[in-house]
C-alpha positions as CSV (number, residue, x, y, z in Angstrom):
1,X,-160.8,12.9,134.0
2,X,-157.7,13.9,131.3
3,X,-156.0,17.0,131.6
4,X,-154.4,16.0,128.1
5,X,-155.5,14.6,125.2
6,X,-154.0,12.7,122.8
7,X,-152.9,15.7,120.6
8,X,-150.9,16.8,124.0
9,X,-149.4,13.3,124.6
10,X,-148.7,12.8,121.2
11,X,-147.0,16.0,120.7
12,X,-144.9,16.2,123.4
13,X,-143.7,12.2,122.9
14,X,-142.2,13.7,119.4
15,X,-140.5,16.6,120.7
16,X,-139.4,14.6,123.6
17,X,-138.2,12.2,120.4
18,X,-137.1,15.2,118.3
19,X,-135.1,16.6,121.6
20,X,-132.7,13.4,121.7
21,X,-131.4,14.1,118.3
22,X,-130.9,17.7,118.7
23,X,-127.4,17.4,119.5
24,X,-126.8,15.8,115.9
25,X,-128.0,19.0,113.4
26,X,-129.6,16.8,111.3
27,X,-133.5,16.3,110.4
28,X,-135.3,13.2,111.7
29,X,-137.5,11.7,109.0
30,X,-141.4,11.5,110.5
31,X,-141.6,7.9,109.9
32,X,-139.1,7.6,112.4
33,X,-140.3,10.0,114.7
34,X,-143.5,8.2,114.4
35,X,-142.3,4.5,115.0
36,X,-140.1,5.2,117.9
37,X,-143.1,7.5,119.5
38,X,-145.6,4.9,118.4
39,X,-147.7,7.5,116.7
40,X,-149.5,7.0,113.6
41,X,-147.7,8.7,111.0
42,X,-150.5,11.2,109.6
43,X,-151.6,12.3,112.9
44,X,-148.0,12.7,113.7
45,X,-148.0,15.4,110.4
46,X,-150.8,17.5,111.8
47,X,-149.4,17.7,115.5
48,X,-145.6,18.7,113.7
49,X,-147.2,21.1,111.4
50,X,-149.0,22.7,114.8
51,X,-145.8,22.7,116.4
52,X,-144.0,24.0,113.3
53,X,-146.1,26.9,113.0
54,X,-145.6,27.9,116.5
55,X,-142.3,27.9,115.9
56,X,-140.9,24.8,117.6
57,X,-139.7,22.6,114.8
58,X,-138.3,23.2,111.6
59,X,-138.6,21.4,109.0
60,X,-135.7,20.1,106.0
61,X,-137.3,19.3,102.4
62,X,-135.6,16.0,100.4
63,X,-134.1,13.2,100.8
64,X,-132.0,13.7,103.8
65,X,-134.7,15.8,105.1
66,X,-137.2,15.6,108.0
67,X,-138.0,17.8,111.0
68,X,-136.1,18.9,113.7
69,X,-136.1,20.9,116.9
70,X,-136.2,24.7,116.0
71,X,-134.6,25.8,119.2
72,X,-132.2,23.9,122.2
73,X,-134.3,21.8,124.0
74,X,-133.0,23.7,126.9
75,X,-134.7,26.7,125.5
76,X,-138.5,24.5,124.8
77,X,-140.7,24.7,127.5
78,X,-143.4,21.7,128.2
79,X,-145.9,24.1,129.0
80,X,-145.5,26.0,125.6
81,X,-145.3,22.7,123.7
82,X,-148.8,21.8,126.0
83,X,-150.4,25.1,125.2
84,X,-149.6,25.2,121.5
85,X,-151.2,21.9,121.2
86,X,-153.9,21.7,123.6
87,X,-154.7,25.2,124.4
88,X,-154.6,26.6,127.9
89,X,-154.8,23.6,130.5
90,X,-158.0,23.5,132.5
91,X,-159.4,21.6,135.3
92,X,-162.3,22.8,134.5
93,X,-164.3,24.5,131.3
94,X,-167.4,25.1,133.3
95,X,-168.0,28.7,135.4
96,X,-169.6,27.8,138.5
97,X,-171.6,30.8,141.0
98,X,-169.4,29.2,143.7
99,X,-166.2,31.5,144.6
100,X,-164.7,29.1,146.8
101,X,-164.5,26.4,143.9
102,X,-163.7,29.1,141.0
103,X,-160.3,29.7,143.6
104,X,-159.9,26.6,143.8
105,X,-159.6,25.5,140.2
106,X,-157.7,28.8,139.4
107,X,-154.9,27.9,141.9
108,X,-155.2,24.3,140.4
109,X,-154.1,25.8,137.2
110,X,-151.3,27.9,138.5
111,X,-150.1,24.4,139.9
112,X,-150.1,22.7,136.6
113,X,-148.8,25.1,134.7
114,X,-146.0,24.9,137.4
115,X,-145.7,21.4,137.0
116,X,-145.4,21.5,133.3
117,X,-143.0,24.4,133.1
118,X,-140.0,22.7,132.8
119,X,-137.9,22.0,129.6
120,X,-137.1,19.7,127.2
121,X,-133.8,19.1,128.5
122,X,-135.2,18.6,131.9
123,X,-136.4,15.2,130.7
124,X,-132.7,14.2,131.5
125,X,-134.0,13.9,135.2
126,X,-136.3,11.3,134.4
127,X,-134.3,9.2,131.7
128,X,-131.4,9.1,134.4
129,X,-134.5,8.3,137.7
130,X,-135.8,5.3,135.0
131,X,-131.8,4.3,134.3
132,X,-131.8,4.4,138.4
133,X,-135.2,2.4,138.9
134,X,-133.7,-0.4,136.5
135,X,-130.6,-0.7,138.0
136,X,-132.1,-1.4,141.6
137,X,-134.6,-4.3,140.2
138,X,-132.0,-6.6,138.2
């Protein structure tokens, strides 16, 4: 079973990507954005145009331009990026007569979204428990 798809894994690997060059100001040209994620490039260009129209990236027209994160990555939310892409997250699509189960998979749901509501930023946390991880097995 996937709770996301590709389109949700994708999309949030470039605005994870986007989110590191933030501090800079300056647009990030999608062939970048796409090697370093290990995206292909036109699948990239639908997912940023998604993303774009929800109004998380911008983008920069020319030579020196690209896309770039519309907001702080402080301010982005995983679960909006999620949503935007992927619609609301389900366990399940299928009603069942069962009330115990349909409670169930609702407070499933409020549990992911919990989860996932965290920010951009947040993905400090984990860059800094991977840093830690590496030091303790050299």
């Amino acid at each position: 079973m996937t709770l996301l798809s590709s389109k949700g894994t994708y999309g949030l690997l470039a605005m994870y990507e986007l989110s590191k060059e933030y501090q800079y100001k300056k647009p990030v040209k999608i062939k970048d954005v796409a090697q370093r994620a290990d995206i292909p490039q036109n699948y990239l260009e639908q997912l940023l145009n998604t993303l774009k129209k929800d109004g998380f990236v911008k983008s920069v027209r020319g030579a020196y331009g690209g896309y770039m994160l519309a907001s702080d990555p402080s301010d982005i939310r995983v679960i909006d990026i999620l949503k935007s892409l992927e619609g609301d997250i389900r366990v399940s699509e299928t009603k069942t007569k069962n009330s115990v189960l349909e409670l169930f998979f609702k407070d499933s749901e409020e549990r992911l979204e919990k989860i996932f509501d965290i920010s951009l930023a947040d993905f400090e946390l984990y860059e800094q428990k991977l840093s830690n991880q590496l030091c303790y097995t050299i």
